[in-house]
DSSP file (Angstrom, degrees, kcal/mol; ACC not computed):
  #  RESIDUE AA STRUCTURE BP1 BP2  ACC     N-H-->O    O-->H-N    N-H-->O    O-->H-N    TCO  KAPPA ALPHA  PHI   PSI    X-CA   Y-CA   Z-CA
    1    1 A X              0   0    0      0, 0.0     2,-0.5     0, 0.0     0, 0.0   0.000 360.0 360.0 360.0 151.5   52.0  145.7   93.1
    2    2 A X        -     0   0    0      1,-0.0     2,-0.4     2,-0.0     0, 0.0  -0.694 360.0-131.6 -99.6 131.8   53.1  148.0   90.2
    3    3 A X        -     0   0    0     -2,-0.5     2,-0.5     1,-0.1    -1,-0.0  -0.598  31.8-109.2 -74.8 140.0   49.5  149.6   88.6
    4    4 A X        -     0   0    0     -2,-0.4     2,-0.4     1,-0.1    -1,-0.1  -0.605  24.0-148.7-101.9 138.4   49.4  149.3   85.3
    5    5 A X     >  -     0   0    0     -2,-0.5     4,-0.7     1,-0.1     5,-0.1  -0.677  10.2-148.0-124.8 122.8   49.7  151.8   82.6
    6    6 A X  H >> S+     0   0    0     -2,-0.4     3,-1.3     1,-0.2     4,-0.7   0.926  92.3  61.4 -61.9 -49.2   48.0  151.4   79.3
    7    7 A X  H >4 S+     0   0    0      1,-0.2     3,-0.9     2,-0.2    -1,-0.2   0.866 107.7  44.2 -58.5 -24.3   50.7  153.2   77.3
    8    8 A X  H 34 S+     0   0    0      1,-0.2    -1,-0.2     3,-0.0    -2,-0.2   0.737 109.8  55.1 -91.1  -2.8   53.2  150.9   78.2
    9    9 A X  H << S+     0   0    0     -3,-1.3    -1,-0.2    -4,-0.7    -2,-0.2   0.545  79.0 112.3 -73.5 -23.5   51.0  148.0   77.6
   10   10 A X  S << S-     0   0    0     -3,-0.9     2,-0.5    -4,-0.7    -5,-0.0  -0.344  73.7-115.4 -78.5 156.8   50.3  149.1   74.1
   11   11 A X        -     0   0    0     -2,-0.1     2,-0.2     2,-0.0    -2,-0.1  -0.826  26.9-160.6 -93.5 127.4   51.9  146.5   71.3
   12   12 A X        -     0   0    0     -2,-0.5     2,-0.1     2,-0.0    -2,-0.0  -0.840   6.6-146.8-119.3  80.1   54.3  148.0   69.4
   13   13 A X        -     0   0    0     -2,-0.2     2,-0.6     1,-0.1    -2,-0.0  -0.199  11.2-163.5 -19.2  91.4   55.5  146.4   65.6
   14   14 A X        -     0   0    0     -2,-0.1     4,-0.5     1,-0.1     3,-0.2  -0.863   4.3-163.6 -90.6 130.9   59.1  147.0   64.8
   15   15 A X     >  +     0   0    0     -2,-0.6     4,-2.1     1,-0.2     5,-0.3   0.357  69.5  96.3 -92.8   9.1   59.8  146.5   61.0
   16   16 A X  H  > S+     0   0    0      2,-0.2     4,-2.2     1,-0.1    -1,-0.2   0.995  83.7  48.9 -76.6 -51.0   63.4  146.2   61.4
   17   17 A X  H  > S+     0   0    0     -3,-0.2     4,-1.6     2,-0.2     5,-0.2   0.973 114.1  53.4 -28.9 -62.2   63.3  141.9   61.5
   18   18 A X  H  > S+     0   0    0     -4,-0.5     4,-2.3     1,-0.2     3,-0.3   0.972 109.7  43.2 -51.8 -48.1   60.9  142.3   58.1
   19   19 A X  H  X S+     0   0    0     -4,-2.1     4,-1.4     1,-0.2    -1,-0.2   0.803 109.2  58.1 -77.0 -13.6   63.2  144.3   56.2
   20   20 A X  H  X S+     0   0    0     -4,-2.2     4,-0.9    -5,-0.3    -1,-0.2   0.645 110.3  43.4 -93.0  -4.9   66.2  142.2   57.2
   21   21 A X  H  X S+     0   0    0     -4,-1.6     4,-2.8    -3,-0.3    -2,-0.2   0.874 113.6  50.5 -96.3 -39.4   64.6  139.1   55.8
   22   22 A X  H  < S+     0   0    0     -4,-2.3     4,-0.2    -5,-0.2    -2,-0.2   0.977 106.3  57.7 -67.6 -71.6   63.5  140.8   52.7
   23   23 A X  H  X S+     0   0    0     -4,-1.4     4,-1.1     1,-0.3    -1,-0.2   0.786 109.0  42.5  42.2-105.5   66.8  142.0   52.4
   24   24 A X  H  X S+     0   0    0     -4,-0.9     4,-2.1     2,-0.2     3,-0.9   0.899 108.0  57.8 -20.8 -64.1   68.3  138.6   52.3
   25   25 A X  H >< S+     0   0    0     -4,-2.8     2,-1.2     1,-0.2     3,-1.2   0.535 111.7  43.5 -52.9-104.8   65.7  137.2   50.0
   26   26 A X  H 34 S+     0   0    0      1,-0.3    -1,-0.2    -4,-0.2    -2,-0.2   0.081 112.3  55.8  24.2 -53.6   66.7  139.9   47.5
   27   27 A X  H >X S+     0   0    0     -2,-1.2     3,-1.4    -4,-1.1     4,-1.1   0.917 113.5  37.7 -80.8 -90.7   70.1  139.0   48.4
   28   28 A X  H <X S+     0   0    0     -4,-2.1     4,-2.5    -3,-1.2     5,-0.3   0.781 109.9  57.3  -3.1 -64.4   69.5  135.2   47.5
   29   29 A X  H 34 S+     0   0    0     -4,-0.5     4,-0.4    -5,-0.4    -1,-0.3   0.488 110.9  47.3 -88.9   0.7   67.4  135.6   44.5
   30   30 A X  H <4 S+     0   0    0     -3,-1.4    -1,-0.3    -5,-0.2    -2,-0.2   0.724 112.9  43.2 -88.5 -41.0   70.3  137.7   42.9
   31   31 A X  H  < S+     0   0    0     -4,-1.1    -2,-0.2    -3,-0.2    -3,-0.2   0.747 119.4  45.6 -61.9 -42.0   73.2  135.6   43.6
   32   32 A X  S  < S+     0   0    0     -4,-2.5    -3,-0.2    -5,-0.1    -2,-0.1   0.932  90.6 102.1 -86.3 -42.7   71.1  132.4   42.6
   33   33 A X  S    S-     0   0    0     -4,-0.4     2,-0.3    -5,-0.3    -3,-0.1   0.094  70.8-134.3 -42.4 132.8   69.7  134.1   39.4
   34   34 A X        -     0   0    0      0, 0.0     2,-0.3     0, 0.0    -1,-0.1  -0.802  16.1-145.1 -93.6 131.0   71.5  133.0   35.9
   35   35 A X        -     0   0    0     -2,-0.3     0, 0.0     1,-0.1     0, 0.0  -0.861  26.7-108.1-111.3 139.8   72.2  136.2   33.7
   36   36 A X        -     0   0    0     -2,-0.3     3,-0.1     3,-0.0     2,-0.1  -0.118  32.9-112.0 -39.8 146.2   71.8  135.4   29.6
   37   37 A X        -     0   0    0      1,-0.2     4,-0.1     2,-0.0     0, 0.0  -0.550  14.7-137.7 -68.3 154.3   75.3  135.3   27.7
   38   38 A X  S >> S+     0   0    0      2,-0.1     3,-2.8    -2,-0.1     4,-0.7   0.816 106.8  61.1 -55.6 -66.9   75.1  138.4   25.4
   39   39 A X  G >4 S+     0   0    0      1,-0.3     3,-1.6     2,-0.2    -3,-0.0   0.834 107.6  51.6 -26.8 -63.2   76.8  135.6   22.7
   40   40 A X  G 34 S+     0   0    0      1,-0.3    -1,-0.3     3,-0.0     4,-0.2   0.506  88.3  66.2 -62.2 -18.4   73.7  133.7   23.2
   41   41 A X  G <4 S+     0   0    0     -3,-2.8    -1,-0.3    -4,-0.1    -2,-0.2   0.490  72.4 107.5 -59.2  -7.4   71.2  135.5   22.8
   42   42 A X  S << S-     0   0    0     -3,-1.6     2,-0.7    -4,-0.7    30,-0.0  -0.312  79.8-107.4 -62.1 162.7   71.7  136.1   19.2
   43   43 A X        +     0   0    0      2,-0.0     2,-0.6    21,-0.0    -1,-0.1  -0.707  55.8 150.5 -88.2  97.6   69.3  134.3   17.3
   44   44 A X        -     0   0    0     -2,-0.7     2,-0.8    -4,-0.2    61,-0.1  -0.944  41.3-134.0-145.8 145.8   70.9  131.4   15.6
   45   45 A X        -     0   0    0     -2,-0.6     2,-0.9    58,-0.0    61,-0.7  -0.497  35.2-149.8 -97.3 115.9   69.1  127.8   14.6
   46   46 A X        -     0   0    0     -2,-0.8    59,-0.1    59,-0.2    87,-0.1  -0.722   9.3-102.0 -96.8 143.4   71.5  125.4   15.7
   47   47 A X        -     0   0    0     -2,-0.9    86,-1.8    57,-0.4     2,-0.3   0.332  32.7-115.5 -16.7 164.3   72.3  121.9   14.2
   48   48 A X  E     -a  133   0A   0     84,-0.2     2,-0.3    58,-0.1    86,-0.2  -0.912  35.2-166.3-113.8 148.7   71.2  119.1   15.5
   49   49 A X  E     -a  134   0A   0     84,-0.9    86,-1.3    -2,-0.3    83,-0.1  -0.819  37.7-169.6-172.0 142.5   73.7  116.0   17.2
   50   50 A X  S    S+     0   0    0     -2,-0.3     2,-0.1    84,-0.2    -1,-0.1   0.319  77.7  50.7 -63.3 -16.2   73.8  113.1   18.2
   51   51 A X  S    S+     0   0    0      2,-0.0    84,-0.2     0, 0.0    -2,-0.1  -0.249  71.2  63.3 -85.6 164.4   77.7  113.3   20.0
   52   52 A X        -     0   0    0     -2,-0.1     2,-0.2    82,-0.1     3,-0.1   0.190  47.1-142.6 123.8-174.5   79.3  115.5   22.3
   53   53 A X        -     0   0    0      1,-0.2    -2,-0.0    -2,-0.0    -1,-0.0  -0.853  38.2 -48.6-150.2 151.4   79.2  116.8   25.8
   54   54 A X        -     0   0    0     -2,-0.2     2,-0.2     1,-0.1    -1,-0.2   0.143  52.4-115.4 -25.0 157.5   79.6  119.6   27.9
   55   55 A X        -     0   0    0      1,-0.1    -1,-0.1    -3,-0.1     2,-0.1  -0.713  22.7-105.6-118.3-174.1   82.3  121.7   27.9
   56   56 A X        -     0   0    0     -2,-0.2     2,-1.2     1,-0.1    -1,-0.1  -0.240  32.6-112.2 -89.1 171.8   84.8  122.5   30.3
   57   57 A X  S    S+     0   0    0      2,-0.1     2,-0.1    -2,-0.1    -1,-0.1  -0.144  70.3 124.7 -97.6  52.3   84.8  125.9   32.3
   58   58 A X  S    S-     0   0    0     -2,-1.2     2,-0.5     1,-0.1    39,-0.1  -0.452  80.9 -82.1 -95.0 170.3   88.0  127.6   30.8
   59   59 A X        -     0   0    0     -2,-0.1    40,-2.3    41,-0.0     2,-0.9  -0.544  53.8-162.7 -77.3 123.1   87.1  131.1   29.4
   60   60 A X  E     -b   99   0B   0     -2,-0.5     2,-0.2    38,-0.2    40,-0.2  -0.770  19.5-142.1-122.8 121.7   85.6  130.7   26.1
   61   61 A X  E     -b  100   0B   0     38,-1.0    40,-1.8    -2,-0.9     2,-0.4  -0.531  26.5-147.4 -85.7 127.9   85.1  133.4   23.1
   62   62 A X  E     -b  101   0B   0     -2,-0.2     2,-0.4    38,-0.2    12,-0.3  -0.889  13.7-169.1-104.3 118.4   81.5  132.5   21.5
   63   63 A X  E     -b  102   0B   0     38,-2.8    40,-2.4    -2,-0.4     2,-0.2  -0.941   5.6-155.4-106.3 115.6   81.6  133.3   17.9
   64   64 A X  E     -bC 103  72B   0      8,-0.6     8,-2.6    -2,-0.4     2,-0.4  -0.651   3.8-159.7 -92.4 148.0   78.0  133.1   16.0
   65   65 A X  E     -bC 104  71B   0     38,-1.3    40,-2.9     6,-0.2    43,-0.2  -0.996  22.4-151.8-139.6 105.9   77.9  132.5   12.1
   66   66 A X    >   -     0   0    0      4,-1.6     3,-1.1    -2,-0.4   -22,-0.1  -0.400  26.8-100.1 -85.5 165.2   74.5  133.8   11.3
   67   67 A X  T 3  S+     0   0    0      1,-0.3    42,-0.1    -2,-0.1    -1,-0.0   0.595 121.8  56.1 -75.1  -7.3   72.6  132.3    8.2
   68   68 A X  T 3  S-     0   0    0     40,-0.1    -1,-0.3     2,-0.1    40,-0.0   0.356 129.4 -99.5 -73.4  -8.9   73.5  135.4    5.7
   69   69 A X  S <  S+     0   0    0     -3,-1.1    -3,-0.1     1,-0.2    -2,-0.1  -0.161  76.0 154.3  96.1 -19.1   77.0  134.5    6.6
   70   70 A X        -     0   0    0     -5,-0.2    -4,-1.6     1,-0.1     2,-0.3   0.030  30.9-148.6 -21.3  96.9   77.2  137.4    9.2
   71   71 A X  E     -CD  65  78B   0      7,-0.5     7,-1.8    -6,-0.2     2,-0.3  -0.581  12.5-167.5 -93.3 160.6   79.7  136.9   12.1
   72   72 A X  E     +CD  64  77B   0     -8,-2.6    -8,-0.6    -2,-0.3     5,-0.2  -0.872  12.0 177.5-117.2 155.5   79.2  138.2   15.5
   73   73 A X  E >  S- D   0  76B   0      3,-1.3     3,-0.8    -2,-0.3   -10,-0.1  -0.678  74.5 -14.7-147.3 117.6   81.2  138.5   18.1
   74   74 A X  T 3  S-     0   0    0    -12,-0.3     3,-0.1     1,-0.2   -11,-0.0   0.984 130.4 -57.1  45.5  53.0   80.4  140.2   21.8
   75   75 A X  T 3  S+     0   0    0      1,-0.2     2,-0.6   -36,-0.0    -1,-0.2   0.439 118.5 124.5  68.7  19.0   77.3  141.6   19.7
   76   76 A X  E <   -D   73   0B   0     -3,-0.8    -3,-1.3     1,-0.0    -1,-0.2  -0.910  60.0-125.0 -88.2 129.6   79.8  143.2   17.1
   77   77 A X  E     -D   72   0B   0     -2,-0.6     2,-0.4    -5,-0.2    -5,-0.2  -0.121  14.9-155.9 -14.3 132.8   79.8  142.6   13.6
   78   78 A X  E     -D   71   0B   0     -7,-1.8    -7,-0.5     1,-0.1     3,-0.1  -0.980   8.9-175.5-126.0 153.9   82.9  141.5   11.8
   79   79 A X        +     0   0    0     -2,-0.4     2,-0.3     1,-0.3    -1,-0.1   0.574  54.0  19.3-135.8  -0.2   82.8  142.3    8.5
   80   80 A X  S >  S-     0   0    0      1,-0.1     3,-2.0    -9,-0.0     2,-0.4  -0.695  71.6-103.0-176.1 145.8   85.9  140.8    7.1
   81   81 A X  T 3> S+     0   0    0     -2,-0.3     4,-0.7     1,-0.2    -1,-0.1   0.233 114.1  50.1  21.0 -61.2   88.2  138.6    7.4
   82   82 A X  H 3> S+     0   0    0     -2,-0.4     4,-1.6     2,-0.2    -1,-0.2   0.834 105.6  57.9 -22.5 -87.3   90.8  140.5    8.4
   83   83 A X  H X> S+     0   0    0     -3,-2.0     4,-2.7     1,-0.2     3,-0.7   0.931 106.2  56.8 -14.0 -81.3   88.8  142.2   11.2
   84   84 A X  H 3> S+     0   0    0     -4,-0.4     4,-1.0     1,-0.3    -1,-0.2   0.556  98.8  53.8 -73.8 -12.6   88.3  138.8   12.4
   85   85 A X  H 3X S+     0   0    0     -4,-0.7     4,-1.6    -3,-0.2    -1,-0.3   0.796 114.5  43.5   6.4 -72.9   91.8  137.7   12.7
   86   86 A X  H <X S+     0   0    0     -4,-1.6     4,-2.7    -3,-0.7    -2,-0.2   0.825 105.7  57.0 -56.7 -40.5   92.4  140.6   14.8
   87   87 A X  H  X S+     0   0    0     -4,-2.7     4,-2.3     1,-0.2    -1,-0.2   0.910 114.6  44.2 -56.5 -48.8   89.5  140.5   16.9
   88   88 A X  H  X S+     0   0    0     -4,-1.0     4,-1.1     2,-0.2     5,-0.3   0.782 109.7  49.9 -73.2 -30.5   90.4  137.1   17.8
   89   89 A X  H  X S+     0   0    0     -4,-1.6     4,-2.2     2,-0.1    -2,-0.2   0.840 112.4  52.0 -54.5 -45.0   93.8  137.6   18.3
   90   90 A X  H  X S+     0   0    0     -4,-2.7     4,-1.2     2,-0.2    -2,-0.2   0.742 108.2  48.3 -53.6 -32.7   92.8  140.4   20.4
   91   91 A X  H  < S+     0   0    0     -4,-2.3    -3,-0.1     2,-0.2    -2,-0.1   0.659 113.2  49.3 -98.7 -14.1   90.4  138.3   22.4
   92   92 A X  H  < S+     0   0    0     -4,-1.1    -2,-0.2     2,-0.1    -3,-0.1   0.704 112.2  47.9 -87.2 -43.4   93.4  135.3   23.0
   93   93 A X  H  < S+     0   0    0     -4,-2.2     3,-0.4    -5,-0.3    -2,-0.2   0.983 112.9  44.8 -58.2 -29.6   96.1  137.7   24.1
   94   94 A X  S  < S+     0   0    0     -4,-1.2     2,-0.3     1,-0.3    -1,-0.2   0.809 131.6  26.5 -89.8 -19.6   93.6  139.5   26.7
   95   95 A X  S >  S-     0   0    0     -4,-0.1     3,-0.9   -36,-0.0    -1,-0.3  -0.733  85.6-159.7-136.7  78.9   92.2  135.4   28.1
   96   96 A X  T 3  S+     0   0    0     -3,-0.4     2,-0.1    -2,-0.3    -3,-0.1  -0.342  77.0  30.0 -31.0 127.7   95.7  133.1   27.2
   97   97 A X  T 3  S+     0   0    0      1,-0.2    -1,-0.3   -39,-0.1    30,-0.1  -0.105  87.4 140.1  95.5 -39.2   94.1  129.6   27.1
   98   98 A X    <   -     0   0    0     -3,-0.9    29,-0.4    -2,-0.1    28,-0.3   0.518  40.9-127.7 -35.5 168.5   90.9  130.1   26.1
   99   99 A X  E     -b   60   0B   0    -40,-2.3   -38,-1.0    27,-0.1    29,-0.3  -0.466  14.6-114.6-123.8-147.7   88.8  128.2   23.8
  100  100 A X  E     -be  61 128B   0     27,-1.8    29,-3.0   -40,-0.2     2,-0.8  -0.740  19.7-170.3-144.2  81.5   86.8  128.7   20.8
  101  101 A X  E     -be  62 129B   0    -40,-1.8   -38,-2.8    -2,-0.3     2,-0.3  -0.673   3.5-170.1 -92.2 112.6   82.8  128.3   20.4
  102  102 A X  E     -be  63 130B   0     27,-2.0    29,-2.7    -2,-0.8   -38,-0.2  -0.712   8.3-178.1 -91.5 145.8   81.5  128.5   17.1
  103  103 A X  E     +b   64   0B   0    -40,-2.4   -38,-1.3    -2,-0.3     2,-0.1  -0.643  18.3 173.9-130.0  79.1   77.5  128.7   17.1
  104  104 A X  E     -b   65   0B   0     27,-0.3   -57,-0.4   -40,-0.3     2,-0.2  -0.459  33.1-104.2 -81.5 143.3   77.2  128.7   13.3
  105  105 A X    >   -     0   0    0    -40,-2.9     3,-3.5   -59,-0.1   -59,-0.2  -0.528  26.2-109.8 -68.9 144.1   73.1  128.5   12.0
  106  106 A X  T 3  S+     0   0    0    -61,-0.7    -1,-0.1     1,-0.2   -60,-0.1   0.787 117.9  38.1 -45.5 -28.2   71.8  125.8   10.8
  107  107 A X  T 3  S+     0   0    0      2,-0.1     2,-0.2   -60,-0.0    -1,-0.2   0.248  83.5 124.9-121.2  28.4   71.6  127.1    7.2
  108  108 A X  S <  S-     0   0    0     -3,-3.5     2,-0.3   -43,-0.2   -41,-0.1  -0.607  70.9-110.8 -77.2 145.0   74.9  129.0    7.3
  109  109 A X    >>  -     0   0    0     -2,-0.2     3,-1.3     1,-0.1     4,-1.1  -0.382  25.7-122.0 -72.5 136.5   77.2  127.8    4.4
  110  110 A X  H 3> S+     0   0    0     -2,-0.3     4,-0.7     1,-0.3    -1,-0.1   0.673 107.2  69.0 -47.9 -20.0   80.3  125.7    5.7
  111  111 A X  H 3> S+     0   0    0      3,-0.1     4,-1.6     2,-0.1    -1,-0.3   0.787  96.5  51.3 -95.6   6.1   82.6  127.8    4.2
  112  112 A X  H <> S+     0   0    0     -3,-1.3     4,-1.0     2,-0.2    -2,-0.2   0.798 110.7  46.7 -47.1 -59.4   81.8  130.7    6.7
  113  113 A X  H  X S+     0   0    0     -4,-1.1     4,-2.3     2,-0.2    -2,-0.1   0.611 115.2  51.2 -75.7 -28.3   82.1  128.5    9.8
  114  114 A X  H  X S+     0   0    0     -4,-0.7     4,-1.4     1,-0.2    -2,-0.2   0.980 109.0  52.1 -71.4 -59.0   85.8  127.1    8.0
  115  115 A X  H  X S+     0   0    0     -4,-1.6     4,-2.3     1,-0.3    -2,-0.2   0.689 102.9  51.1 -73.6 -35.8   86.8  130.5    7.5
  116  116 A X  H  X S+     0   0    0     -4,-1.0     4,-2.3     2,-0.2     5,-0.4   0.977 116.4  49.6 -54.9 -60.6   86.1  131.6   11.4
  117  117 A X  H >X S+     0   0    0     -4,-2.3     4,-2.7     2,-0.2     3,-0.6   0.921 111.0  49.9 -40.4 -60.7   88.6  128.1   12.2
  118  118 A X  H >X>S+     0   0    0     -4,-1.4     3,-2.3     1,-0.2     4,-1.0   0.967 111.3  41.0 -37.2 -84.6   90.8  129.4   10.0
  119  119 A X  H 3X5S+     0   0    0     -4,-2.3     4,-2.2     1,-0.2    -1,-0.2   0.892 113.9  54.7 -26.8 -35.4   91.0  132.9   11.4
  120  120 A X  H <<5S+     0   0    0     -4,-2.3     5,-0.4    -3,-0.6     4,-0.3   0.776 113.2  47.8 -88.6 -19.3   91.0  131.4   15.3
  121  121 A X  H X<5S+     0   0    0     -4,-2.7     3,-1.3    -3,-2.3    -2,-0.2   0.989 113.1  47.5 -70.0 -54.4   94.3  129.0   14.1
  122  122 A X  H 3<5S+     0   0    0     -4,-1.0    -2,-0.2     1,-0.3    -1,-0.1   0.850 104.6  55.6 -30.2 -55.6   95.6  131.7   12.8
  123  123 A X  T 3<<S-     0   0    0     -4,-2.2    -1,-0.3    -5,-0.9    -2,-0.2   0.749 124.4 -92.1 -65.1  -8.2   95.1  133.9   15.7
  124  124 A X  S <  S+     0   0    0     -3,-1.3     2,-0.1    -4,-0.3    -3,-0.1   0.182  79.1 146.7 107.9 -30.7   97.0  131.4   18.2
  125  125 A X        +     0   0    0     -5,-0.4     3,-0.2     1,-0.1    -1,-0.2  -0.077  14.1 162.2 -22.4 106.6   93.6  129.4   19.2
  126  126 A X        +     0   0    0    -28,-0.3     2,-0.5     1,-0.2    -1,-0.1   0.869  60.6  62.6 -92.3 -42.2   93.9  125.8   19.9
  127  127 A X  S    S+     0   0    0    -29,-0.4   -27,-1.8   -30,-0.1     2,-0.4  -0.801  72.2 173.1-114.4  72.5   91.2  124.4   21.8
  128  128 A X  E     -e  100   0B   0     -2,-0.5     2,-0.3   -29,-0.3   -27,-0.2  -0.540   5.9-178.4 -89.3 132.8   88.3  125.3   18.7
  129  129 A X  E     -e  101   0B   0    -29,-3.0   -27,-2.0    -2,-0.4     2,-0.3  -0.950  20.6-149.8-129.9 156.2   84.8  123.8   19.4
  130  130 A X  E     -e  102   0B   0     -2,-0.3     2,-0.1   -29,-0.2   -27,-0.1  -0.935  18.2-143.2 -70.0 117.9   81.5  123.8   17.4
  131  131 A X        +     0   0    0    -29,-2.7   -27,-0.3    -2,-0.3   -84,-0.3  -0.503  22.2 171.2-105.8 145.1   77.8  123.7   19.3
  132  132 A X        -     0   0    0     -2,-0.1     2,-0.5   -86,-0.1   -84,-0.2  -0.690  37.3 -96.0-130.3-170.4   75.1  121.9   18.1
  133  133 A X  E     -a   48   0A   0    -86,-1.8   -84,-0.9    -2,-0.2     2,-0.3  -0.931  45.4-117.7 -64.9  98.4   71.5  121.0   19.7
  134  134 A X  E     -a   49   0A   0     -2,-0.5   -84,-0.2   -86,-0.2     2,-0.1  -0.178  21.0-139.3 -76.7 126.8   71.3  117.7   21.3
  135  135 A X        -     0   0    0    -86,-1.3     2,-0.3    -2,-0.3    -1,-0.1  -0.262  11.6-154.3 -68.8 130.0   69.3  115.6   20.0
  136  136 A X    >   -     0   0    0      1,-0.1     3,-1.4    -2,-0.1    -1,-0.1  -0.645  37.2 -99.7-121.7-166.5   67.2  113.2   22.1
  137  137 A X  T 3  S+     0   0    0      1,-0.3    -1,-0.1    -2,-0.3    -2,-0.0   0.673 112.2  61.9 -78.3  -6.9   65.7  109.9   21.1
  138  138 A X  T 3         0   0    0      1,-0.2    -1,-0.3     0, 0.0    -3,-0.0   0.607 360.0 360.0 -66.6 -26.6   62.2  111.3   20.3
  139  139 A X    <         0   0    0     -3,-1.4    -1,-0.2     0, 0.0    -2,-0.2   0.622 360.0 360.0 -53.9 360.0   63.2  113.3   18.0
């Protein structure tokens, strides 16, 4: 019979098992995790409606029409017209297909939000959209 020897008896922890599950979780909670839009974050009071749907998952250039008339686009300023023409032209040649979300504020004038359509017709844009808040029947 083999006598027995405390040191080898003694319990010994290995942390490699812990760190490879922590690891994973990490791993997980990173992949699953939803990152804010830059576009969307802006601060902009959207309409309310009673219509519409989701939208489809093409690539889509978010333009915000702030309530001073101020457009944004991929957190730039546009500051005229022009500008925005190009910007948008720039931003269909680089994504062919794309579509067009305007997130105009609720107390932005209508001809602000025309003038972006205009400019995105202009620019070769086809597929033009406007987001509102949906409304539900408590409201």
């Amino acid at each position: 019979m083999k006598a027995l020897n405390k040191e080898e008896d003694e319990f010994k922890m290995t942390l490699t098992p812990l760190l490879d599950v922590v690891f994973l979780l990490l791993v997980f909670f990173l992949v699953s995790t939803s990152f804010v839009k830059p576009e969307q974050a802006i601060d902009v009071d959207l309409p309310s409606a009673r219509e519409g749907g989701p939208t489809s998952d093409q690539h889509v250039i978010t333009v915000n029409v702030q309530k001073e008339g101020v457009i944004v686009i991929d957190g730039r300023i546009i500051s005229g017209q022009t500008e925005l023409k190009q910007t948008l032209k720039r931003e269909f040649e680089a994504n062919p297909g794309s579509g067009l979300v305007i997130r105009g504020d609720r107390s932005a004038f209508h001809n602000d939000i025309v003038r972006v359509m205009n400019a995105a017709m202009a620019a070769g844009l086809q597929d033009v959209m406007s987001i509102a808040v949906f409304e539900t029947d408590s409201e």
